[in-house]
C-alpha positions in Angstrom: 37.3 110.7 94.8 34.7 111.8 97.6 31.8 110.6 95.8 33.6 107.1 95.9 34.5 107.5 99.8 31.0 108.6 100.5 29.8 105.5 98.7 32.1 103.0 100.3 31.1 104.4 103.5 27.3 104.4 102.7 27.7 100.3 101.7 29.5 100.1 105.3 26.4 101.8 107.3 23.4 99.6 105.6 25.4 96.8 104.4 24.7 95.5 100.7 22.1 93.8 100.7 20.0 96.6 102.2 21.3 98.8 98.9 20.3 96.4 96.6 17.1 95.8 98.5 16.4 99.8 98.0 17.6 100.3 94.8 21.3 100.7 95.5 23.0 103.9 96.6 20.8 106.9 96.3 22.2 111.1 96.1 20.6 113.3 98.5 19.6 116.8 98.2 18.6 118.7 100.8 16.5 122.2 100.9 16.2 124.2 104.1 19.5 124.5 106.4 17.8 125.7 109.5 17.9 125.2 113.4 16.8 121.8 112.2 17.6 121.2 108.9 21.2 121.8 108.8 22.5 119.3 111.4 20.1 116.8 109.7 21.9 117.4 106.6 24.7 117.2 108.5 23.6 113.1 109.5 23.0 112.5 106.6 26.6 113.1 105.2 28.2 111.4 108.2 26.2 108.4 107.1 27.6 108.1 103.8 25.3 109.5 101.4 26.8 112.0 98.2 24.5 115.3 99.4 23.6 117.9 97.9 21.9 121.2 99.7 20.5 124.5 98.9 19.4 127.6 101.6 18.9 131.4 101.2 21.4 131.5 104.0 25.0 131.6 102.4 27.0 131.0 105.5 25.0 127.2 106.1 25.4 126.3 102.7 29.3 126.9 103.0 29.6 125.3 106.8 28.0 122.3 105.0 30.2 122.0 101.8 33.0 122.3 104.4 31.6 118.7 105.9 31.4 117.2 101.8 28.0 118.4 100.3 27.7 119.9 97.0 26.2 123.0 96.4 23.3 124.1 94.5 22.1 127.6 92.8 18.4 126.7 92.8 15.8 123.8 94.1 15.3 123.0 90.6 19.1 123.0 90.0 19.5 121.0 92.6 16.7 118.3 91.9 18.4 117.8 88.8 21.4 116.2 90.4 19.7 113.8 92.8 17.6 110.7 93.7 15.7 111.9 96.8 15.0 116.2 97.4 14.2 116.9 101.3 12.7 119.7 102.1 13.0 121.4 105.7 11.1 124.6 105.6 8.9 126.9 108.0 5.7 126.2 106.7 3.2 125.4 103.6 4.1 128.3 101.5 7.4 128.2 101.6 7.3 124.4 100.6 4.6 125.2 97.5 7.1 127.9 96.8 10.5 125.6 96.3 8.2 122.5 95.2 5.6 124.2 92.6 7.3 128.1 92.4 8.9 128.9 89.2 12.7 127.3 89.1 10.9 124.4 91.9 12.1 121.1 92.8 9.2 120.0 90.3 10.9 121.5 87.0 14.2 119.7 88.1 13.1 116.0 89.3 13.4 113.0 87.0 11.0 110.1 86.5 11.6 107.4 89.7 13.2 110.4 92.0 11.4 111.0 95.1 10.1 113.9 96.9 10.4 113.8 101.3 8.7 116.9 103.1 9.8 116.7 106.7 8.6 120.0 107.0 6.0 121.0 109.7 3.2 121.4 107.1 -0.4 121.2 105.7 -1.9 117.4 104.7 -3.7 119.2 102.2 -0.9 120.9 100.5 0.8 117.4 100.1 -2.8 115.8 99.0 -3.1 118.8 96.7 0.0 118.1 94.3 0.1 114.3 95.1 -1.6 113.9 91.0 1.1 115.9 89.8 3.7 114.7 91.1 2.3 111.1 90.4 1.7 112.1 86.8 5.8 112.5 86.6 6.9 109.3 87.9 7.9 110.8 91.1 7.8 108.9 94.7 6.2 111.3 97.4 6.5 111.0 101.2 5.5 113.1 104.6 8.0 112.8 107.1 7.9 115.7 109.5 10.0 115.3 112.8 9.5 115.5 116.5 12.8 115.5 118.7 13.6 119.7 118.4 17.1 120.6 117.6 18.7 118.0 119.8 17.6 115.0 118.9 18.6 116.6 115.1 21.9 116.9 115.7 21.9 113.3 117.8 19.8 111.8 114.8 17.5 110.8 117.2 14.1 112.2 115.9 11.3 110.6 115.8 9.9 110.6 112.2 6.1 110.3 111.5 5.4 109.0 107.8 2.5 109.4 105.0 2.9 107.9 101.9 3.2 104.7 99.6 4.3 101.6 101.8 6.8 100.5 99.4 8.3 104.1 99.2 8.5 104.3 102.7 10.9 100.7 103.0 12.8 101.9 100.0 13.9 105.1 101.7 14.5 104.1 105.3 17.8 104.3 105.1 17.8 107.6 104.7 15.1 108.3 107.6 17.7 106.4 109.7 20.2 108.5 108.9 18.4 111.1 110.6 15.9 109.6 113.4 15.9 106.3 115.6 15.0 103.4 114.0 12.9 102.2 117.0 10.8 105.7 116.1 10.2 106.0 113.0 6.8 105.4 111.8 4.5 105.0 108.6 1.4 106.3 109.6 -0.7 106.2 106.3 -1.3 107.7 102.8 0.3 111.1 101.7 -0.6 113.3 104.2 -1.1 110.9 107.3 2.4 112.4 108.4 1.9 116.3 108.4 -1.7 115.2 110.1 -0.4 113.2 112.8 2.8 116.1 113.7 0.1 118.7 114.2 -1.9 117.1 116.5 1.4 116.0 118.4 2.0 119.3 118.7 -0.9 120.6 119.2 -1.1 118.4 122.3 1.9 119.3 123.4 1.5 123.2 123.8 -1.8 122.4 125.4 0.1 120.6 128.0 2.4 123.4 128.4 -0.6 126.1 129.1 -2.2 123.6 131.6 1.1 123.1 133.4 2.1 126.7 133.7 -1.6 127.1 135.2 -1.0 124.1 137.6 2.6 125.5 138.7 1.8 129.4 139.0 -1.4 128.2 141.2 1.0 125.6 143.7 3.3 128.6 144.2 1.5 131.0 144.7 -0.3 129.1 147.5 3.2 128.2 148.9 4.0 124.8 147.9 7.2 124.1 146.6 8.1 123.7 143.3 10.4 120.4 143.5 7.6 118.8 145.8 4.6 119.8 143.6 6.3 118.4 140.7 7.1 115.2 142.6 4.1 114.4 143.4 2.1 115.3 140.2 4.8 113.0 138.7 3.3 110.2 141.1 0.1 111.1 140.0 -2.7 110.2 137.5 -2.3 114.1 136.5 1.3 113.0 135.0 2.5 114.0 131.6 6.1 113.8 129.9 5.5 117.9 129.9 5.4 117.7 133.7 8.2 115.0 134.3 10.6 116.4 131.7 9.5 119.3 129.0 9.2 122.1 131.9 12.0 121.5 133.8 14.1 124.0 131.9 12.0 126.8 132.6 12.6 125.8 136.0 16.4 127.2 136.0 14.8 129.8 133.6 15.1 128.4 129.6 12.5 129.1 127.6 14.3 127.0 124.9 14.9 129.4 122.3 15.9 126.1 119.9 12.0 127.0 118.5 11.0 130.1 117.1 7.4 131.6 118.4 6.4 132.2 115.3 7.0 128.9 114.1 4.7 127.6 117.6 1.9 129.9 116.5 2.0 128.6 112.5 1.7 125.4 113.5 -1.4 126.0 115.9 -2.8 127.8 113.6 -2.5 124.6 111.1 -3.7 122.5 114.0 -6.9 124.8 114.3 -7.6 124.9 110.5 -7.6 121.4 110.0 -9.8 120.9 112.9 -12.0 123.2 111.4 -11.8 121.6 108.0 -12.7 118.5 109.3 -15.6 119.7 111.0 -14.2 119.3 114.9 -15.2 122.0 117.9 -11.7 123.4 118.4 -12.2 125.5 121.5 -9.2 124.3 123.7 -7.4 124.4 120.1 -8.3 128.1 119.9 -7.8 129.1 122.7 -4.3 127.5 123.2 -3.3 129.3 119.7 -4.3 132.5 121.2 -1.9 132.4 124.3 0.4 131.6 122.4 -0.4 134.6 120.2 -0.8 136.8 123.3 3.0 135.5 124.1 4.4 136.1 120.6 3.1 139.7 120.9 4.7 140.1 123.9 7.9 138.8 123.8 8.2 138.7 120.3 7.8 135.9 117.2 11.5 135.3 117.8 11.5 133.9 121.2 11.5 130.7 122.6 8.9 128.0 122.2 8.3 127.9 126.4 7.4 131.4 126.5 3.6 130.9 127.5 4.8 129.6 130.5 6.7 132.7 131.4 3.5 134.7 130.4 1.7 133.0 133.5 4.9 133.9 135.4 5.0 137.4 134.6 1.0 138.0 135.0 1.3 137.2 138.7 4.4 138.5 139.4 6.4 135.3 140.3 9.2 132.8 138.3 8.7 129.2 138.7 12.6 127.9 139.9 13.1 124.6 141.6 15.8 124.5 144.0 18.0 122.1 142.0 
């Protein structure tokens, strides 16, 4: 009875022809229920689509088949049962693991199934088991996310995309589902996706070291936070980190939404493939390394702003506007 509901609602969201343009209605499963991953699932059920979902963590499995999903034991359990396996995870081993690990998604997917990492991961860890997953008549996309945990419970993230063009039509319903449609983008072959997320954020945490170096130096010669920020916002010097991202840590939110440890993985992704590819990566270093410094001291568990405070605390001052 819900699998019909689910499926009349599904024809309601994208409309019929788009169905029959992808290949009709697909089943979802969904591997990796985590600050990210589990209201994502949870779009993806709103829009429609029969889901299925597997996670180590008991209690998000159960919030989750609460909402309408099904339940599965294992990935390969679960890959068994559906069209399209997602995987959310923390990093490259943990996706090898589910994907290629004994009892993987790999064991359980049928021929003309597709595979969609939106994990934060290595381009050559998809590149690596692209021929084997080719070899079984499996689709495979990259589709990591940028948008942290509220644009995934707004379905707002933006969605960078590697893989087969085709592929990538076929499934954006389901990208939809999850991101806005004005931000979603194929960037290339297999891999282009993962490649593309780590430099975003490696930017991004660059920009965060840079502002917290700007900031601590305006205060501590007296200037005022609300009017520095003003007028670097006026200026050539202005960034979306500047304008927007630091403002939190202004009323003192280190956004705890993103695990340090999960900052520092992915710079030290971002470093690696520099190096790989043959690129000086001293700013890339040395931005991993902060961030290191601030992991060690404040622990791999807080939030993803905590370099900033690290400037803060090493001169003895806390960057609050008066707003």
């Amino acid at each position: 009875m819900w699998a019909i509901l689910r499926k009349y609602v599904c024809y309601l969201r994208f409309g019929l022809m788009e169905l029959i343009k992808t290949g009709g209605y697909m089943r979802i499963g969904f591997i990796g229920l985590g600050h990210m991953g589990s209201p994502m699932t949870k779009n993806i059920i709103k829009s429609g689509f029969d889901t299925v979902v597997f996670d180590l963590n008991e209690k998000a499995v159960s919030e989750l088949v609460a909402l309408g999903a099904s339940a599965a034991a294992t990935p390969k359990e679960l890959a068994q049962q559906v069209d399209v396996v997602i995987t959310m995870l923390p990093g490259p081993a943990q996706v090898r693991e589910v994907i290629a690990g004994p009892g993987g998604v790999l064991e359980g997917m049928k021929k003309g199934s597709t595979w969609i990492d939106m994990s934060t991961s290595s381009p050559g860890l998809g590149r690596e088991l692209a021929p084997k997953i080719a070899a079984m008549g499996v689709g495979q996309l990259d589709a990591p996310v940028s948008g942290m945990a509220k644009g995934a419970i707004s379905g707002t993230l933006q969605i960078f995309v590697g893989g087969d063009e085709a592929l990538y039509k076929q499934m954006l319903p389901v990208l939809e589902a999850m991101g806005d449609p004005a931000r979603i983008f194929r960037i290339g072959p297999v891999g282009a996706g993962h490649t593309v997320k780590l430099i975003l954020n490696l930017l991004w945490f660059e920009h965060a070291i840079a502002a917290a170096e700007a900031f601590v130096m305006g205060s501590l010669a007296g200037i005022d936070i609300d009017v520095l920020q003003k007028a670097l916002v006026a200026s050539p010097a202005n960034s979306n980190f500047i304008e927007h991202d630091i403002n939190s840590v202004f009323v003192g939110d280190y956004d705890e939404s993103f695990a340090m440890r999960l900052v520092c993985k992915d710079l030290g992704l971002a470093v690696d493939m520099g190096r790989d590819l043959g690129v000086p990566v001293e700013m890339a270093a040395l931005t991993e390394q902060v961030h290191r410094r601030a992991m060690r001291q404040y622990g791999e568990n807080g939030g993803e702003m905590l370099a900033v405070k690290l400037y803060e605390d090493l001169m003895g001052i806390q960057l609050r506007a008066e707003r």
